[in-house]
C-alpha positions as CSV (number, residue, x, y, z in Angstrom):
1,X,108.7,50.5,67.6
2,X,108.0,52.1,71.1
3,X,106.4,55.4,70.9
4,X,105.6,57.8,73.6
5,X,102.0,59.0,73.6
6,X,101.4,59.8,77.5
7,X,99.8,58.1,80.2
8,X,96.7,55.9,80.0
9,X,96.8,54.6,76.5
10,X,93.1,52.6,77.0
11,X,92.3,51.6,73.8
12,X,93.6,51.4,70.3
13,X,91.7,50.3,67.2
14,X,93.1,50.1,63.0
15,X,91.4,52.0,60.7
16,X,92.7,51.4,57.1
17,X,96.3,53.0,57.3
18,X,96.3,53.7,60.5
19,X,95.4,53.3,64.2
20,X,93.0,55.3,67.1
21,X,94.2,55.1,70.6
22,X,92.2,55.9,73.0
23,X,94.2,58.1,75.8
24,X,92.4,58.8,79.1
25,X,94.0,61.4,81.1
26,X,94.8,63.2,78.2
27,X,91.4,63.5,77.8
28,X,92.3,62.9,73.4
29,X,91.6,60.5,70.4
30,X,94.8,60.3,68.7
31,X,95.1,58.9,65.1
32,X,99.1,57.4,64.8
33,X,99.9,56.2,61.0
34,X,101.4,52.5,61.0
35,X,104.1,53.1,58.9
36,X,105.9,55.8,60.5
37,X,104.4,55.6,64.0
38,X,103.7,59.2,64.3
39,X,100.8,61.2,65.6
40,X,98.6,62.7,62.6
41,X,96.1,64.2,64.5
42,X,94.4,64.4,67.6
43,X,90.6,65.0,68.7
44,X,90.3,67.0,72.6
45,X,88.2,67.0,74.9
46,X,87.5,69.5,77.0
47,X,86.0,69.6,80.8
48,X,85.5,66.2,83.1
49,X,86.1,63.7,80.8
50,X,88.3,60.0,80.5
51,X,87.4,58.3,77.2
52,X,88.0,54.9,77.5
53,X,86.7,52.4,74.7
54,X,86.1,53.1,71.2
55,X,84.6,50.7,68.8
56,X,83.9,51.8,65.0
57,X,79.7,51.7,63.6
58,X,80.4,51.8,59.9
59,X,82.8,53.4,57.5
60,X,83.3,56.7,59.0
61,X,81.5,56.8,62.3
62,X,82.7,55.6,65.9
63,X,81.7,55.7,69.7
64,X,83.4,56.0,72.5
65,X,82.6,55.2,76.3
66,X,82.9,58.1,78.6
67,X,83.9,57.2,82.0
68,X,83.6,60.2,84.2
69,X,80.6,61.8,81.6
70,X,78.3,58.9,82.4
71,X,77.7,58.7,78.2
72,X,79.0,58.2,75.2
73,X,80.6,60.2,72.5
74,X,79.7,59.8,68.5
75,X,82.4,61.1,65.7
76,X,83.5,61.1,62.2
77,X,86.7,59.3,62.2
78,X,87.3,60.2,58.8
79,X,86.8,64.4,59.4
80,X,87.8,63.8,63.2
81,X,84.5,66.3,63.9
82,X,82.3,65.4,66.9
83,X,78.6,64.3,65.9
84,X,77.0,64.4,69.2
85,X,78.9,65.2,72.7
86,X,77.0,62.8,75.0
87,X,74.7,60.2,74.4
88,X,73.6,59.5,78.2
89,X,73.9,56.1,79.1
90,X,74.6,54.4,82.4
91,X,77.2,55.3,85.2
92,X,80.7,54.6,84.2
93,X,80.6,53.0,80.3
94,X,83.3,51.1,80.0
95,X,83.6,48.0,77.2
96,X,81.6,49.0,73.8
97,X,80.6,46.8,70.8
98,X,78.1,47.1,67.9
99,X,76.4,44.3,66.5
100,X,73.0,44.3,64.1
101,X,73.1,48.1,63.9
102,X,73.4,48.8,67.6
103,X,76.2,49.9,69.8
104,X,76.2,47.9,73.1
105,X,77.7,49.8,76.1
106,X,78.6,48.6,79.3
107,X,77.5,50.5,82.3
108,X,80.2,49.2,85.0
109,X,79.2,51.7,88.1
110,X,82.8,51.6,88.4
111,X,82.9,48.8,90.7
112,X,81.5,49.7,94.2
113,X,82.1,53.6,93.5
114,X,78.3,54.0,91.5
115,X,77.0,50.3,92.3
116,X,74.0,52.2,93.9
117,X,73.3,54.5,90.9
118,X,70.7,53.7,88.7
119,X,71.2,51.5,85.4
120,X,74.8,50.6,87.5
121,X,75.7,46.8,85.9
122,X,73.4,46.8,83.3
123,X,74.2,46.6,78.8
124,X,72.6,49.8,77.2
125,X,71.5,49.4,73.6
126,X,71.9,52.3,71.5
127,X,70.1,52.8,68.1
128,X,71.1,55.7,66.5
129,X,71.9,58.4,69.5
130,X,68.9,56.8,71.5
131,X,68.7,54.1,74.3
132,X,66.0,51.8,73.0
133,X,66.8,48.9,75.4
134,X,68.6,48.2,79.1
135,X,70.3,44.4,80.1
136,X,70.2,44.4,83.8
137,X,71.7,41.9,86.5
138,X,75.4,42.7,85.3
139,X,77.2,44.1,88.4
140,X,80.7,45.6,87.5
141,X,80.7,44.7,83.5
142,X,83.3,45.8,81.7
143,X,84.0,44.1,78.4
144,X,81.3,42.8,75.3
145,X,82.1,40.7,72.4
146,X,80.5,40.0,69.5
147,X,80.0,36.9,67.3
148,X,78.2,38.5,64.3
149,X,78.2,34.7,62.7
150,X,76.1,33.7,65.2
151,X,73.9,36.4,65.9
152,X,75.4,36.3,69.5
153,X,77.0,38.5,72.0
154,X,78.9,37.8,75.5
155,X,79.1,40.0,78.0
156,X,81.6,40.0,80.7
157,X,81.1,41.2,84.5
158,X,82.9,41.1,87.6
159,X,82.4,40.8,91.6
160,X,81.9,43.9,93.5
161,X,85.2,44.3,95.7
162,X,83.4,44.6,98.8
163,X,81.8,41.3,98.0
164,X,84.8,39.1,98.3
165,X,83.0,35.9,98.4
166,X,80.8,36.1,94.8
167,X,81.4,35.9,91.6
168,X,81.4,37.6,88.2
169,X,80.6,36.0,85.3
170,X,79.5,35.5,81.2
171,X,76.0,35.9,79.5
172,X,75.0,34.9,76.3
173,X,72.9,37.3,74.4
174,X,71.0,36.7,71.6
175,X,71.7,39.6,68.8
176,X,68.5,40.0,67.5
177,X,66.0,39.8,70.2
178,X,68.5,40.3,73.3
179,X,67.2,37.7,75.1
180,X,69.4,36.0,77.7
181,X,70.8,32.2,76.5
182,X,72.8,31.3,79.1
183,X,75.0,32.1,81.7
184,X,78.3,30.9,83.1
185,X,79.3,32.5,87.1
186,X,83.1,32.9,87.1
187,X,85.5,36.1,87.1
188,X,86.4,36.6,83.5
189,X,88.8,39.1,82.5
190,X,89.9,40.0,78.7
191,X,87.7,37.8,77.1
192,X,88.4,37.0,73.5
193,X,86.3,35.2,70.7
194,X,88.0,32.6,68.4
195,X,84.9,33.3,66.1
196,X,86.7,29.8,63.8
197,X,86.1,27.6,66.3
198,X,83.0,29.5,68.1
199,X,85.3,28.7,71.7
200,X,85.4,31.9,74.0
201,X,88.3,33.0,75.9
202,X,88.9,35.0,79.0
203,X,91.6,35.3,81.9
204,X,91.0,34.4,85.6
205,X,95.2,34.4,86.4
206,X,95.1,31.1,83.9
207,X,94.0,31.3,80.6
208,X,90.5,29.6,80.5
209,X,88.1,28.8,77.4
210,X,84.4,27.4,76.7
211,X,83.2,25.5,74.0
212,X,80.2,27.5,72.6
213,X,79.1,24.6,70.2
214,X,78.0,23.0,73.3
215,X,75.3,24.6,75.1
216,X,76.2,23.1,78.0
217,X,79.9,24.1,78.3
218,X,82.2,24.3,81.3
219,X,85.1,26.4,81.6
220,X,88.5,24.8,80.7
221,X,92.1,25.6,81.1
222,X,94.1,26.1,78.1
223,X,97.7,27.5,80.1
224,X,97.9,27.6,83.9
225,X,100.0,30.4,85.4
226,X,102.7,29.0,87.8
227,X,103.6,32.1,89.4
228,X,100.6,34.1,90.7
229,X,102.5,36.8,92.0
230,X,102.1,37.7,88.3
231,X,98.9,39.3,86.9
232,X,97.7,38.4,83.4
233,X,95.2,41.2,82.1
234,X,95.3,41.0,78.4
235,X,94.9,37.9,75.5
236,X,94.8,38.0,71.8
237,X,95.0,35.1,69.4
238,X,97.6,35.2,66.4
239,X,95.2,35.1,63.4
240,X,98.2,33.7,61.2
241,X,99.6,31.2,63.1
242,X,96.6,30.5,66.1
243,X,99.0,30.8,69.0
244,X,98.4,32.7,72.2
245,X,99.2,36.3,73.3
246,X,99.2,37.2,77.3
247,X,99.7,40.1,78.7
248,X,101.2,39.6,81.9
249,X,101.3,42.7,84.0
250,X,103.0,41.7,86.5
251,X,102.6,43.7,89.6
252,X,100.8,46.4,87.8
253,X,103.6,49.1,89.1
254,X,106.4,47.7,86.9
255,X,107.1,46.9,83.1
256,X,105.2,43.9,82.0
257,X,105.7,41.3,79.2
258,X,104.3,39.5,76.5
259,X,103.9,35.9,76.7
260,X,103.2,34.2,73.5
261,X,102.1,30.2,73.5
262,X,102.0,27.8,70.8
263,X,98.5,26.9,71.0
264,X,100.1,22.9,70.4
265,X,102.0,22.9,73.2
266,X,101.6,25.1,76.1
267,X,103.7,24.0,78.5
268,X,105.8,26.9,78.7
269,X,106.3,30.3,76.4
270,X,107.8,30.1,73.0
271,X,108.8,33.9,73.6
272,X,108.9,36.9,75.7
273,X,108.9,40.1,75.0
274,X,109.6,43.3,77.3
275,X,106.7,45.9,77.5
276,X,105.8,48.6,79.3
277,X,103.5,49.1,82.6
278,X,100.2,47.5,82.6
279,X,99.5,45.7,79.3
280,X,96.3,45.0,78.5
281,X,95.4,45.4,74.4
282,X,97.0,43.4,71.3
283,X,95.7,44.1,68.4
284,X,97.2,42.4,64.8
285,X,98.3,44.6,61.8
């Protein structure tokens, strides 16, 4: 069922009964039940703000990434009341994760808008409301994942646009002491962890994955995209059935569509289903 919530739906996460969507220019956290699809309750912010990411700590707390505040935000999901306003981090937090107690931010710089500011590309580690550690040489990161199996997280970064020529790429993290592991030099986009099989996902047009099991892994392409006049920006995998979810966003200025892939043959789409601009999260309820 299509619902209307405004423009810039970022994020979306489930709680129990329901989900949180994260919606940027409305500057709001809005809580949506699942059953009905309608808006409970919303939590605004006031001033020069776009949340963007949200990622839950334990059974009643969450984060969010504040683009334009430069920090992020700490609240009871449960009571909807704000714990603490802004936790500085970097310049322009995008992706957030939490692994072994700590909440991982990424500090994008926004690609070449705040490259030059301080602690621009770099993971900050929060404990508690405090920064207790900084992960530099990440220009443009955007998106973390973690593997709490493992005791490892990956974090995704991009090329500066005025760089054409270099890439992004993936580090391996270690969860416990946040040393470096390894590090793969690609441009990754909506990477995804198949945690079962310990293989990492990400998008770079095709669909692309790496065998974590073997330390020294190369990329490898699961489903090529024929037609890149067409933009994939999201991927889930099916928990139930293992088969592949793209968001393909086309132009970016028109509807997009979901592409879903039977993960034993890939040749071409099982199914296709109309959505609306820019498509970029799938989560599974």
């Amino acid at each position: 069922e299509k619902n209307e919530l405004g423009d810039l739906a970022n994020d979306i996460i489930r709680l129990d009964s329901t989900f949180l969507v994260v919606m940027s220019s409305a500057k709001e956290i809005v809580e949506i039940s699942i059953d009905e699809c309608k808006l409970i309750r919303k939590l605004q912010l006031d001033g020069n703000r776009l949340p963007r990411e949200i990622a839950l700590f334990d059974n009643e707390t969450a984060y969010m990434t504040d683009l334009y505040a430069h920090s992020i935000l700490k609240f009871n999901y449960l009571s909807f009341e704000v714990l603490n306003e802004r936790i500085e981090t970097g310049p322009a937090p995008e992706g957030i994760a939490v692994g072994n107690g700590k909440v991982l931010v990424c500090n994008s710089g926004y690609g070449d808008y705040l490259a030059d500011r301080p602690k621009a590309g770099t993971v900050s580690v929060i404990d508690g409301d405090t920064e207790v550690r900084l992960l530099a040489d990440l220009t443009n990161i955007t998106e973390i994942v973690v593997n709490k199996e493992t005791n490892r997280f990956y974090a995704a970064y991009l090329n500066l646009p005025s760089l054409e020529d270099s890439l992004g790429g993936i580090v391996e993290y270690d969860l416990i002491g946040f040393e470096e592991i390894r590090r793969w030099r690609l441009n990754p986009l909506a990477i995804n962890l198949d945690t079962a099989s310990n293989h990492l996902y990400y998008i770079n047009n095709s669909l692309f994955r790496l065998d974590l099991n073997n330390f020294f892994a190369k990329p490898e392409m699961v489903i090529k995209n024929h037609d890149t006049t067409n933009h994939w920006y999201g991927f889930a995998i099916n928990p139930i059935d293992g088969n592949y979810w793209i968001c393909d966003a086309k132009n970016y200025a028109i509807n997009g569509e979901l592409l879903i892939y039977d993960r034993l043959n890939t040749a071409s789409p099982v199914a296709r289903k109309p959505l609306g601009v820019n498509p970029s999260k799938i989560i599974f309820y």
